[in-house]
N, C-alpha and C positions, 0 to 999 in steps of 0.2 A: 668793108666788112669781110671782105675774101680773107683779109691778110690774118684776120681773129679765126677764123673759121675755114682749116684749109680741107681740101677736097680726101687729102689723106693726113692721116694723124686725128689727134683728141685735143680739145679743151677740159682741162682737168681744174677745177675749184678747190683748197682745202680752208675748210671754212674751222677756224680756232678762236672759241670763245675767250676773253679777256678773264685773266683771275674767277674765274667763273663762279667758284662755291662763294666769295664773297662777294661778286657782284650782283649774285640773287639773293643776299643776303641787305644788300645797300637796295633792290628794287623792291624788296619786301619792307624796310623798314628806312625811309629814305634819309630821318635824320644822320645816320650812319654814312655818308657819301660825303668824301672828303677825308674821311678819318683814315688813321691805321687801323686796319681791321686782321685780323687773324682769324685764319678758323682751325682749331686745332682741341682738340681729345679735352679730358678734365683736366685744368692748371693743378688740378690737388694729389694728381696719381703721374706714375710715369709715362701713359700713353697721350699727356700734353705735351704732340707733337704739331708742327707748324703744316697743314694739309696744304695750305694756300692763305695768301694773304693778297691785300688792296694795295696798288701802285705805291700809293701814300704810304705803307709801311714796309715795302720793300725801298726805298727811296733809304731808309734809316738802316738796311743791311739786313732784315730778315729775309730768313728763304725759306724755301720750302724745305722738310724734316729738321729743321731745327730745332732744339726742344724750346717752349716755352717760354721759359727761366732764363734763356740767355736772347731771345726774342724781347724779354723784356727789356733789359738791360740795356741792351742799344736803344728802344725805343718805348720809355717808360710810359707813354700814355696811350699805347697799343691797348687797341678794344679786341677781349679774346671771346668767341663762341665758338658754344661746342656744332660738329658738322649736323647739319638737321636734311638727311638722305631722300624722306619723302620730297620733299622741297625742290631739291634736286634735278631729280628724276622726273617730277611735274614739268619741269620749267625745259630739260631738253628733250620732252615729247614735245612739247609746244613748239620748241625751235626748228625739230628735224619736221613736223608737222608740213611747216609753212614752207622748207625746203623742199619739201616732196610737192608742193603746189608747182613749184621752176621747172621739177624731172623727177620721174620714178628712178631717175638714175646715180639714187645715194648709197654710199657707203659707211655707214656711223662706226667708228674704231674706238671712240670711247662715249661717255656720259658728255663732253662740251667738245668736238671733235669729229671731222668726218669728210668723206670725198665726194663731189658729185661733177659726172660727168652733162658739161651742158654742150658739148659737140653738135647736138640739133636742134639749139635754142637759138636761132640766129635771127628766128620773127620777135623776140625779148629786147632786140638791142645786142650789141657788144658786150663782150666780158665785164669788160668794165662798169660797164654801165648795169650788169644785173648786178656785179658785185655791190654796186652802191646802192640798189634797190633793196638787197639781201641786209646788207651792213644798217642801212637807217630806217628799213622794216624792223628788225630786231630790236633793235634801240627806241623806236616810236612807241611798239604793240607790247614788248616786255623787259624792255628799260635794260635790257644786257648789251654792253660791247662785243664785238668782233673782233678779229684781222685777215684778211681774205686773201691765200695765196692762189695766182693764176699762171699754173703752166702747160706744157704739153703734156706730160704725166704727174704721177700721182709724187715721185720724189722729189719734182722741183715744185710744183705746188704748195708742198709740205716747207721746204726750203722757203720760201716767199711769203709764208705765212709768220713765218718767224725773224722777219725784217725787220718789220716797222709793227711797235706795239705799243701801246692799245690803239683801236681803232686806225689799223693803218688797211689799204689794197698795193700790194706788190706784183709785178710780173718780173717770171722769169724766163725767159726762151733760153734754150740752147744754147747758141750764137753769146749769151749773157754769162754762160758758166765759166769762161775763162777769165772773164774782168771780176763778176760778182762773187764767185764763190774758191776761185783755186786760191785767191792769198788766206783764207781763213784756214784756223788750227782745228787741224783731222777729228779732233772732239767735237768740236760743234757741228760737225757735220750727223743729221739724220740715221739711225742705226749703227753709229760707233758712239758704246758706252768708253766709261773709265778704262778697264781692262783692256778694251781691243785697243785703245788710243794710247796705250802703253806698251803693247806687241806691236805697233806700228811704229811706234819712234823708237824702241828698239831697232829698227832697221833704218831709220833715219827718214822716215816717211812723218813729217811736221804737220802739213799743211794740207788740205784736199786737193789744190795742186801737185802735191807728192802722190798723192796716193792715184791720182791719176795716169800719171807717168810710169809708175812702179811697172817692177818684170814683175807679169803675173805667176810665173811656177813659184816665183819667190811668195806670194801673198797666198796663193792656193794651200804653199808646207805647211806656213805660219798659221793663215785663221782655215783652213779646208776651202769649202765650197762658198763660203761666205766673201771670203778673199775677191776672185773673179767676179763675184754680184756689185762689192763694195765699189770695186774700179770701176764698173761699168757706169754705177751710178754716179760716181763721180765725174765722170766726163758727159753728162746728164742724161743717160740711157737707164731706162726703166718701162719695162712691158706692161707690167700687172696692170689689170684693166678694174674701174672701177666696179665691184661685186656687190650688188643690193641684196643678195642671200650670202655674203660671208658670214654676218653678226647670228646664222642656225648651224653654223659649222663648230659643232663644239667637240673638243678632243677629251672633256675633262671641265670637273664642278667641283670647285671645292670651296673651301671656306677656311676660316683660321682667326687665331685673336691672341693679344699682346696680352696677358696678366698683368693688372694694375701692381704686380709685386710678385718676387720671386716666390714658389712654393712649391711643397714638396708632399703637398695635404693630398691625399689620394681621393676622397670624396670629391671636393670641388675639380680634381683634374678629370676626371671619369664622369661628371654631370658635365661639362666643358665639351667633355668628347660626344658626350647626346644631344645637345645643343646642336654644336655645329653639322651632327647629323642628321636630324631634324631641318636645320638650313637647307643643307646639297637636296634633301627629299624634296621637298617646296619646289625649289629651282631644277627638278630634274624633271616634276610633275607639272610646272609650266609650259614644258616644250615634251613631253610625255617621252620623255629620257630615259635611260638605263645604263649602265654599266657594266663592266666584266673584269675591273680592276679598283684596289682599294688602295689609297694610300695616306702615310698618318707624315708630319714633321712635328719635330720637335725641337723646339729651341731651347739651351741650359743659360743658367748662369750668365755663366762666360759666353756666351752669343756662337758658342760650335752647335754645328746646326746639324741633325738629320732625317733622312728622308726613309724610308722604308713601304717596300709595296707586297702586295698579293694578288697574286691571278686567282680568278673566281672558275670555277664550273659553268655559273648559268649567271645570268644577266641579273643585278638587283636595283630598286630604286625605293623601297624604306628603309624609313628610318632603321627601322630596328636592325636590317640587315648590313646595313652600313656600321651599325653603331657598334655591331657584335666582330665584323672584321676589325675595324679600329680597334677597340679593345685589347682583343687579342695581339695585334700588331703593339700597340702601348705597352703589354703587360712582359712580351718577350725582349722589349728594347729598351723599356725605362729601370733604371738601376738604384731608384729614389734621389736622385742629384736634383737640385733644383730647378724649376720649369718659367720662362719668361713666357713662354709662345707655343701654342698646341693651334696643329693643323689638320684638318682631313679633307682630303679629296676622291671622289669618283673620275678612276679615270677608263680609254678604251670605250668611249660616249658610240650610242647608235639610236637612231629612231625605235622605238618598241615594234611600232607595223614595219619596220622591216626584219625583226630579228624573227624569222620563221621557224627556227631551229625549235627555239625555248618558248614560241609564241603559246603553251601551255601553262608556263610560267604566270601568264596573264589571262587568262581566259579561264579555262574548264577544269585546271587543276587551283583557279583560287580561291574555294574555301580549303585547302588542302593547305594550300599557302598559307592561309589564315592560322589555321591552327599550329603547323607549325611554327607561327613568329609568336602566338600566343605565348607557346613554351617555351621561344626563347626570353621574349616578353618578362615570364613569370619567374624564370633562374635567375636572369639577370638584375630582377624585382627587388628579391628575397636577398642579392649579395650585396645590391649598392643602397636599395632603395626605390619605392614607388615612385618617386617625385621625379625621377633619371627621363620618364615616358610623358608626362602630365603637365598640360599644356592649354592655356586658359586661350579664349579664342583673342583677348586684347596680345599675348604673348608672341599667338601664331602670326599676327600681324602685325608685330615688329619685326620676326624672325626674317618676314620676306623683304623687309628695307633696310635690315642691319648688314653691311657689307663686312663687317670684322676687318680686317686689315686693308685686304685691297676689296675693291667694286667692281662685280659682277658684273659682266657684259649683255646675262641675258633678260636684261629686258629692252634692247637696243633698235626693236624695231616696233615698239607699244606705240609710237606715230600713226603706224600703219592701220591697226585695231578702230573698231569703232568704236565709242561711247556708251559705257553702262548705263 
């Protein structure tokens, strides 16, 4: 047991669920297991996009963001649902749930996804041996696959997790990273996208063996600070320790959504932008969030993307105030050119009990507050329309499981909660 469990250093876990949005999709409806399954947007509009799909139809060449239409074609008898979020979100409370039973010592990074350090679980058994308790718990209690990476940190765990899939346990130690990991190509390594994997072979750095090798002044010009971290991890060095309060570290709330069709209709872009205001409000008053910067994206046409921001004064987390910086930011940036994608985010995120400054903001100047959003409420009424504000309670809760494009992280640690 010494040699799992040393006296210095960690055992690190990263536990990666299997095709996940359709594997709770096959546990929920199990004729479905076996099949090509896809879960992707409506087939009738552009946002049927491939989110994830089942072994069985990646096997015929789908992948993920692929559209649809061409998902079909390789594999005509591909079964397509739309994503169903609640669902979701149920199924990896329940997963991190039973994790936290092993150690209070998780890190969840995404919705099927996450670290836990089990360094002081050595009265459980061997790594191994919890991993397979982990992996056929799962699978026994809610019919989800795993693959279970075991290292001494968090980036060869992640590495290991990505071996052997579906249902696979990998270890990697150290001592491993020259045979297992240097001959692969510098892209499938962990935290090199496209982009850097092409500033790196620029330089003739192929392989995670290259990049391990590399002069580092050389890799520090090229990618900054990022450069030195890369190498380091490549030669399997990695500090971050695993953070069970990272998933309340929020820099920034935002939301966004793909138009099922180009447009240039100013009513529906401007109720689009209340919408998604209404979302970040919800997710900021979760975690009793606020703000002191506003920011809008906007995608055209042609897929040229931009971003635009505002420094605020004082702190906000309604809607309406979010709704009125967005606006504003929209009305000075958009030139009526066609719209694929409208985003808005709060960013400069801080707890409300600590902002002391503005903590009037919240308290004993808010019927003051009140009346002021009223008025803006009531201009902003009169120019787009009442319906911009008005919001049925079935609406408001959709609004909190509609992720728009990508999925929110804050409800990452709803395991932890008790039971309504």
């Amino acid at each position: 047991m010494s040699k799992w469990y040393p006296k210095k250093g960690r055992v690190i876990l990263h536990i990666d669920m299997n095709a996940f949005y359709a594997s709770v999709e096959m546990a929920h409806q199990p004729s479905l297991k076996g099949k090509p399954l896809a879960i992707a947007g409506n087939p009738y509009e552009r946002k049927g996009i491939v989110v994830t799909s089942s072994y069985e139809a990646r096997a015929k060449g789908v992948k993920t963001t692929m559209p649809l239409w061409q998902a079909r074609k390789l594999c005509p008898n591909i079964i397509a649902l739309p994503p169903n979020f609640p669902r979701y979100r149920d199924a990896s409370k329940e997963i991190f749930k039973r994790l936290a039973e092993i150690t209070p010592m998780i890190q969840p990074v995404s919705i099927d996804e996450g670290y836990m350090d089990i360094t002081d679980c050595a009265h459980l058994g061997n790594p191994l041996e919890i991993s397979e308790q982990i992996q056929d718990r799962l699978l026994k209690e809610l019919d989800l696959p795993c693959s279970i990476g075991i290292g001494p940190n968090k980036f060869l765990a992640k590495m290991a997790s990505d071996m052997k899939k579906p249902l696979g346990i990998t270890v990697l130690r150290i001592r491993d990273v020259e045979e297992k990991l240097w001959p692969l190509p510098v892209i499938e390594m962990f935290g090199v996208g496209e982009k850097t994997a092409k500033k790196l072979n620029s330089i003739k750095v192929m392989t995670i063996g290259d990049l391990a090798k590399a002069d580092s002044y050389q890799l520090t010009q090229l990618l900054g600070i990022n450069g030195e971290r890369l190498k380091s991890r490549a030669n399997g060095i990695d500090y971050r320790k695993v953070n069970p309060d990272a998933v309340n570290e929020f820099k920034s709330i935002g939301s966004s959504r793909t138009l099922p069709y180009d447009t240039t209709d100013q009513e529906k872009l401007v109720q689009l932008l209340a919408d998604l205001s209404q979302k970040i409000e919800i997710r900021l008053n979760r975690r009793e969030l606020a703000g002191l910067s506003v920011q809008i994206m906007i995608r055209f046409a042609d897929r040229t993307t931009i971003t635009r921001s505002r420094k605020l004064g004082e702190y906000i987390h309604k809607q309406e105030d979010i709704y009125k910086q967005a606006l504003s930011l929209f009305q000075e940036n958009w030139k009526e050119e066609p719209i694929r994608l409208l985003g808005v985010t709060v960013q400069d995120i801080e707890e409300r009990t600590k902002i002391a400054v503005q903590l009037d903001l919240f308290t004993y100047k808010d019927k003051l507050e009140k009346n002021k959003l009223s008025s803006v409420k009531n201009e902003l009424s009169k120019k787009y329309g009442e319906n911009i504000f008005k919001k049925t309670e079935k609406e408001e809760e959709e609004i909190q499981f509609s992720p728009g494009t990508s999925f929110q992280k804050d409800f990452l640690d709803d395991y932890k909660r008790e039971e309504d």
